[in-house]
C-alpha positions as CSV (number, residue, x, y, z in Angstrom):
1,X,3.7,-16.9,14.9
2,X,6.7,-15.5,13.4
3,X,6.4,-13.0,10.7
4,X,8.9,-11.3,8.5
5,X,7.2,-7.9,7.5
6,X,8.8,-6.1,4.3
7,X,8.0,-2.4,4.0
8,X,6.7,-2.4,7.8
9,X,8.1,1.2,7.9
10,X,5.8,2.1,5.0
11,X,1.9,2.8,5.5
12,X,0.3,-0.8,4.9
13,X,3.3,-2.0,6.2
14,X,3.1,-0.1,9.8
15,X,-0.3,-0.4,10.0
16,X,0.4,-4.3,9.5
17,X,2.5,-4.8,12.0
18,X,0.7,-2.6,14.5
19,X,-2.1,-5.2,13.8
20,X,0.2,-8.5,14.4
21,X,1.7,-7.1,17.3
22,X,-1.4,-5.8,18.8
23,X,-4.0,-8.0,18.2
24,X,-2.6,-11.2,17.0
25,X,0.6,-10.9,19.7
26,X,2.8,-12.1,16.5
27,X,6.7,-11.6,16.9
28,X,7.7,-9.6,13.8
29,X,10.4,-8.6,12.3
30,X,10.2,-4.8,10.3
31,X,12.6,-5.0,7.3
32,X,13.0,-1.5,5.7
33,X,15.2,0.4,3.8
34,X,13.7,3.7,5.0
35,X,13.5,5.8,1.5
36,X,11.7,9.1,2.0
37,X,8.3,6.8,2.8
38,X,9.5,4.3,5.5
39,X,8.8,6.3,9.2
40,X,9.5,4.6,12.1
41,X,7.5,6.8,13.6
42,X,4.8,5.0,12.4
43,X,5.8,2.2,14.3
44,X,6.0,4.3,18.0
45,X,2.9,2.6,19.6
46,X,4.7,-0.8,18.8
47,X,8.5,0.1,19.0
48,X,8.6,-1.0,22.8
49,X,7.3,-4.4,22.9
50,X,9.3,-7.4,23.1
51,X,7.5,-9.1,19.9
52,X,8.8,-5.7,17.9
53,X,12.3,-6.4,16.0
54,X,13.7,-3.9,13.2
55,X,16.4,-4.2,10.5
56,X,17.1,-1.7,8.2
57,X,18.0,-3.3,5.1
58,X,17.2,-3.1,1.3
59,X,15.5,-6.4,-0.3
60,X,17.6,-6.0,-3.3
61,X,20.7,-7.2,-0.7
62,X,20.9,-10.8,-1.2
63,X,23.4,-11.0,2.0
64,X,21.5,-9.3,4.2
65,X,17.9,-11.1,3.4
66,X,19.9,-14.0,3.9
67,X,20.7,-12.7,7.3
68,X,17.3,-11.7,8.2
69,X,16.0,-15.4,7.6
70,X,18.8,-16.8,9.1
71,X,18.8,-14.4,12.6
72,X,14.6,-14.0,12.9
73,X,13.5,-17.8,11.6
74,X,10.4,-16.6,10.1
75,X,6.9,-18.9,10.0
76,X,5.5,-16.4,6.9
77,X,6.8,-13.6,5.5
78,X,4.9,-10.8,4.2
79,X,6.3,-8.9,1.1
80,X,5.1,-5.0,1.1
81,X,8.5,-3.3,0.2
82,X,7.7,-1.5,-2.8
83,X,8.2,1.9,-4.9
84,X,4.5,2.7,-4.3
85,X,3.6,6.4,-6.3
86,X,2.6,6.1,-9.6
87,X,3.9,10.2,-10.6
88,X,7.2,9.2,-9.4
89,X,7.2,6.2,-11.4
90,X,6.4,8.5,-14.5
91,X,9.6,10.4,-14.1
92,X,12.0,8.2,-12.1
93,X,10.9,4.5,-13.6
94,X,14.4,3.1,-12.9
95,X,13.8,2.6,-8.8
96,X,10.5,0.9,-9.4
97,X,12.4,-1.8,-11.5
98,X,15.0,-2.1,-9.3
99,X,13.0,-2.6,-6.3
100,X,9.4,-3.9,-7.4
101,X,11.1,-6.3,-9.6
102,X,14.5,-7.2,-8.8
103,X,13.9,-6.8,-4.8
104,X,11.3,-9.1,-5.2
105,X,13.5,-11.9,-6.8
106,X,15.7,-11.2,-4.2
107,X,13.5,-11.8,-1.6
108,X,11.9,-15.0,-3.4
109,X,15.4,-16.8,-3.7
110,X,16.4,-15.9,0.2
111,X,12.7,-17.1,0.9
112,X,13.6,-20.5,-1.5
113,X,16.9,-21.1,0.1
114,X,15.7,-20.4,3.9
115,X,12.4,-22.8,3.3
116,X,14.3,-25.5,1.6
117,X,16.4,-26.4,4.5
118,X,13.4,-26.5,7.3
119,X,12.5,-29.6,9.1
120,X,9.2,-30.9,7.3
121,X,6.5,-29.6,9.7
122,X,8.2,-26.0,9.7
123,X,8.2,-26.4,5.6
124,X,4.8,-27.3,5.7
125,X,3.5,-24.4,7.7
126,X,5.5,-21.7,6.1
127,X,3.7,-19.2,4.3
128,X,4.6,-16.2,1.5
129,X,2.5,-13.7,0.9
130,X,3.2,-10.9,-1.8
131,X,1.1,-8.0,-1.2
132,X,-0.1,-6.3,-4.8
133,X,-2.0,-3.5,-6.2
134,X,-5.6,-3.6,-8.0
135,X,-3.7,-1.5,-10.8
136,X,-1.7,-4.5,-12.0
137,X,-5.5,-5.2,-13.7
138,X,-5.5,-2.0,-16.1
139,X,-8.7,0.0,-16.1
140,X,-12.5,-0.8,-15.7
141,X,-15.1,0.8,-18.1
142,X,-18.7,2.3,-16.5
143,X,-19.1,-1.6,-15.5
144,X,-17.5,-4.8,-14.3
145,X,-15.5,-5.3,-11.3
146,X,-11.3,-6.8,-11.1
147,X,-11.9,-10.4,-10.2
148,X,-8.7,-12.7,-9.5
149,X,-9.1,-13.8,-13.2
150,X,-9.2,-10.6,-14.8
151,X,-5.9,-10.1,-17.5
152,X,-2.8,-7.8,-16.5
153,X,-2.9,-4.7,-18.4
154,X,-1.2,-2.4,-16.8
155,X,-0.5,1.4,-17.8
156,X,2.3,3.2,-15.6
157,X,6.0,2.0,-14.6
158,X,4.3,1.5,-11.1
159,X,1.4,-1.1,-12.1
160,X,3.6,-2.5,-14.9
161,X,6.8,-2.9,-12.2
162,X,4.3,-4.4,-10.0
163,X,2.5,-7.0,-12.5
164,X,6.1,-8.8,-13.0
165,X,6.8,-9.1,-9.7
166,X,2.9,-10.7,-9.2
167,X,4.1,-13.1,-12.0
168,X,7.8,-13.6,-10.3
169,X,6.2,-14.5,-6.9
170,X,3.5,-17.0,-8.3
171,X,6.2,-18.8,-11.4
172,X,8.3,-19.0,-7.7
173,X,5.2,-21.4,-5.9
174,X,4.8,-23.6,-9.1
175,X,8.5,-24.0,-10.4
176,X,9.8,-24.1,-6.8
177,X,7.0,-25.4,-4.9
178,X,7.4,-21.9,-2.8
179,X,4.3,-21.6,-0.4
180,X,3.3,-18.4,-2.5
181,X,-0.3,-16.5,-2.0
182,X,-0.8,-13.3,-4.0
183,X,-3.4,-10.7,-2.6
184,X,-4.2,-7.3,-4.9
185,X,-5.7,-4.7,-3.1
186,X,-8.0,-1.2,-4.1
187,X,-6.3,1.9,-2.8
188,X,-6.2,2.3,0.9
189,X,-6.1,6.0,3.0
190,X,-6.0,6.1,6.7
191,X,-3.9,7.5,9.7
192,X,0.0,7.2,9.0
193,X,-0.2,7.7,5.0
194,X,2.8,9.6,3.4
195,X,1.3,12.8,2.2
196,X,2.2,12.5,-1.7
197,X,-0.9,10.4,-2.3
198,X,-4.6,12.0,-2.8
199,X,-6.0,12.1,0.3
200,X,-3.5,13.2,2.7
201,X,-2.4,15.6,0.0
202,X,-5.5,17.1,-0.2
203,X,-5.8,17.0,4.0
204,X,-3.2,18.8,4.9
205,X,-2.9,21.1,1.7
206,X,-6.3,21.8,3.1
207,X,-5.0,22.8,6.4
208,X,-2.9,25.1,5.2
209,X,-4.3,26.7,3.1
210,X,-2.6,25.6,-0.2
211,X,-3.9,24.8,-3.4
212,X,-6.2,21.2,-3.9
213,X,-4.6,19.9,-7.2
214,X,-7.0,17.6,-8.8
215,X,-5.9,15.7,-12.1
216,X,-7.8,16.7,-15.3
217,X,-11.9,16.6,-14.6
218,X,-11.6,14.3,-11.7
219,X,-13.7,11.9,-13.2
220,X,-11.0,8.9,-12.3
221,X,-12.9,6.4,-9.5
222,X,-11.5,4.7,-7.1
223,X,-12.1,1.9,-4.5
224,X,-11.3,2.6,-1.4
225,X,-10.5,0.5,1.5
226,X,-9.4,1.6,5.3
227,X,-5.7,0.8,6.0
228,X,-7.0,-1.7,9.2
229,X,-9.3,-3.3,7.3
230,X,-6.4,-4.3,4.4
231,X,-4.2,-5.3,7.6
232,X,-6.8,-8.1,9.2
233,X,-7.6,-9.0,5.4
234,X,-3.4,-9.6,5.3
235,X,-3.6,-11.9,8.4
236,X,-6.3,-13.6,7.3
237,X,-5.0,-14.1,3.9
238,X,-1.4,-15.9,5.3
239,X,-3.2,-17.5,7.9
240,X,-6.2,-19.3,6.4
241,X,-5.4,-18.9,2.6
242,X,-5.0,-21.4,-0.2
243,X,-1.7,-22.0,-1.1
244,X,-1.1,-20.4,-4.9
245,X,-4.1,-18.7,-5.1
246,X,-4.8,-14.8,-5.8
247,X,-6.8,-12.7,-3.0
248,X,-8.4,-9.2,-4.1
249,X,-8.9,-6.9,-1.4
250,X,-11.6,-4.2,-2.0
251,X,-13.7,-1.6,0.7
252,X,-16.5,-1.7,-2.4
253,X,-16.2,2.2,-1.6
254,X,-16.1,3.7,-5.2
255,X,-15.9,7.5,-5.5
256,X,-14.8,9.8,-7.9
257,X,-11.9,11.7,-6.8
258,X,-13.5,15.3,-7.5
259,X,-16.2,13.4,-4.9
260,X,-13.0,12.9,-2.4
261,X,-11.7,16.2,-2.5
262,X,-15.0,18.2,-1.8
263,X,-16.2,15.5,1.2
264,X,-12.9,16.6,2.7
265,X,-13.6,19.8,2.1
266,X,-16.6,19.5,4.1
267,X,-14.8,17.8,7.0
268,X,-11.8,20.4,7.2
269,X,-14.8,23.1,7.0
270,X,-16.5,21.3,9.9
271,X,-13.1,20.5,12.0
272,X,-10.7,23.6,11.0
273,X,-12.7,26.2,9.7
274,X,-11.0,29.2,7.9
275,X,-12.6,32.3,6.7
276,X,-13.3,31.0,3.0
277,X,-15.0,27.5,2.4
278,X,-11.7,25.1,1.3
279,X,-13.6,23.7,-2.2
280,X,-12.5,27.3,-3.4
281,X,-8.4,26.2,-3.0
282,X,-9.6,23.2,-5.8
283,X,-7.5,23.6,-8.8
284,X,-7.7,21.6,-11.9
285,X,-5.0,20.6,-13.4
286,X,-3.2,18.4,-16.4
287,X,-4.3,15.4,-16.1
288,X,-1.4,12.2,-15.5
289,X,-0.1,10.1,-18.2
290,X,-1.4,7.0,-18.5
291,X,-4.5,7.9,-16.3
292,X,-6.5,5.2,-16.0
293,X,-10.0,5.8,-15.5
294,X,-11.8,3.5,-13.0
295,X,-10.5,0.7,-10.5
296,X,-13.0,-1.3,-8.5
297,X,-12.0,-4.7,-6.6
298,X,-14.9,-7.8,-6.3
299,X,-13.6,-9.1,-2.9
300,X,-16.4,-12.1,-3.1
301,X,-13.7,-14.9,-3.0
302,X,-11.8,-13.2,0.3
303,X,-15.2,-12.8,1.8
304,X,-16.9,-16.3,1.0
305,X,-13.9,-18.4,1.5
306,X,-11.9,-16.4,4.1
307,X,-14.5,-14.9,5.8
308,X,-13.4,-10.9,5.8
309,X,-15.7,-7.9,5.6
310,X,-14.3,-4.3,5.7
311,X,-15.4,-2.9,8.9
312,X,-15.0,0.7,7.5
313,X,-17.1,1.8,4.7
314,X,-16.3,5.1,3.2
315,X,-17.9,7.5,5.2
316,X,-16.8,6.3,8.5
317,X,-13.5,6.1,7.5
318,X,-12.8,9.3,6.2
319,X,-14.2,11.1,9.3
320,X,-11.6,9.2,10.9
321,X,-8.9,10.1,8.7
322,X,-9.4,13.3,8.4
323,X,-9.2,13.8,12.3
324,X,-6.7,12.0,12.6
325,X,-4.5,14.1,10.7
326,X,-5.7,17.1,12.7
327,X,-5.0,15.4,15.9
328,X,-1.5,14.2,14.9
329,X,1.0,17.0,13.2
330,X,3.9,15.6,15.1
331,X,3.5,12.7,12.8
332,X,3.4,14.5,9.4
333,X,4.7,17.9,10.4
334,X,8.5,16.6,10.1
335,X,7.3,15.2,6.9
336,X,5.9,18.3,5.4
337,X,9.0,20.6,6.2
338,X,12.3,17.7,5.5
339,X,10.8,15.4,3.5
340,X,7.8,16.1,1.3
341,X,6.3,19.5,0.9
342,X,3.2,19.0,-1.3
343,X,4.4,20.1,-4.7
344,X,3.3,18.4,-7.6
345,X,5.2,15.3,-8.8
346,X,5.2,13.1,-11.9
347,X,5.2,15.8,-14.4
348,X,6.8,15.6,-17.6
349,X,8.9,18.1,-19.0
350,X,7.3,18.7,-22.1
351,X,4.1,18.9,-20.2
352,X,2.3,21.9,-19.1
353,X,1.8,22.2,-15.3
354,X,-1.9,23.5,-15.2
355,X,-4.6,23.9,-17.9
């Protein structure tokens, strides 16, 4: 199998490809622009194999996507490149619509072109996958679950960037006949995550003793799902899925986010303890705009039909996370001093920084 991996510089995307090469022994090709969150580094264990091919490109190039189809002769592609940080869609909206939106028509009319002139048995086989976000769906009261049915509604640049290009790739499988499958996943944390987002933030903030910024009460709940676990879903879902069907991915690990910060509190206490407990670096602060309140994915349809289970629940995987961080700082160390230093983003300027 030949697979064209969008984004494989990115966390998902790494941690993708790791798992095609690795475990499947898929060729792949990595197309990345490499913005501030595409690492090759990520990519090390994988770099020297002969089923490991790389292309830095942008998916809004028409040329060069072109060129990728052409050189590489894909059997599926699977679409991760994406603006990914909902603060940085608050204050810089513009790249989200240029490469959530556009990038992904881009991508879906070199995709068209390449899969309309294949023989009939390569047409038949070839597969599309857009890889999504659970906050396309809005946000959940106390109850209920996102189920593939569940409206759009979304509430930040990110989600809302991310719903059209949902729509984009699906209007592409019915108007085109483009082999299109659509998969929405909860959030996922795990080894090789750029340190902007909550949990690696909070780990390595941790570490050095920095303060744990946690967005108004806390309150917000999340489900979580381990990084390898949204990989084999991703396989399973291009493999074995239904043409033109949606595919939510959840770890059916729902915790609050105060609940996140203080269970890596404990860890850090456990695996790097300093003199002072790290729950008393926790500060409160003004909340996001557009906040939505609770996300929780029903994965029954990806289970039933396609046979997945998360292997990690919670618990298990933040132990691992949390060491792994710890046991890796030539990974994120670079990160942390060129890139990304842990300062808050997202703000507005007419909002206050802490209350």
């Amino acid at each position: 199998m030949r697979v064209l991996v969008t984004g494989g510089a990115g966390f998902i995307g790494s941690a993708l490809a790791r798992y095609l090469i690795g475990e499947i022994k898929a060729e792949v090709l990595v197309v990345d622009k490499l913005t501030y969150a595409g690492n090759l580094s990520s990519l090390k264990e994988v770099a020297g194999s002969p089923l490991y091919h790389f292309v830095q490109a942008d998916i809004c190039d028409r040329a060069a996507m072109d060129g990728a189809f052409a050189g590489f002769k894909p059997d599926a592609v699977m679409h991760l490149a994406a603006e990914s940080h909902v603060d940085r869609s608050i204050t810089g909206a513009a790249d989200f619509v240029q490469t959530n939106l556009v990038g992904t028509f881009v991508l879906l009319e070199a995709a068209r072109a390449y899969h309309s002139q294949l023989d009939a048995k390569a047409k038949a086989a070839f597969r599309f996958l857009h890889v999504s976000t659970d906050e396309v769906y809005g946000s959940l009261g106390d109850d209920g679950l996102f189920e593939e049915n569940t409206p759009y509604d979304p509430s930040s640049p990110y989600s809302a960037s991310k719903a059209g290009a949902d729509h984009l790739a699906l209007a592409w499988g019915r108007t085109y006949g483009l082999p299109v499958i659509v998969s929405n996943c909860s959030n996922n944390y795990g080894p090789y995550h750029f340190p902007e987002k909550l949990i690696p933030l909070v780990i390595l903030n941790g570490l050095h003793g920095r303060e744990l910024p946690v967005y108004g009460a806390g309150s917000n709940i999340r489900d979580w799902l381990y990084v390898d676990d949204h990989a084999r879903a991703l396989y399973l879902i291009v493999a074995t899925g239904r043409l033109g069907e949606k595919y939510n991915v959840g770890g059916r690990n729902e915790r609050r986010n105060i609940d996140i910060v203080h269970r890596i509190c404990e860890l850090l206490d456990e695996m790097a303890p300093k003199a002072k407990p790290h729950e008393e670096l926790i500060r409160y602060v003004t909340d996001r705009p557009g906040h939505d309140q609770r996300y929780a994915i029903d994965a029954t349809k990806l289970e039933n039909e396609l046979g997945w289970k998360a292997q990690e629940t919670f618990d298990t995987g933040i132990v691992k996370t949390v060491r792994w961080y710890l046991e890796n700082e030539w990974w994120w160390r670079p990160l942390r001093e060129k890139v990304y230093s842990g300062e808050r983003l997202g703000v507005l300027a007419d909002s206050p920084a802490e209350v």
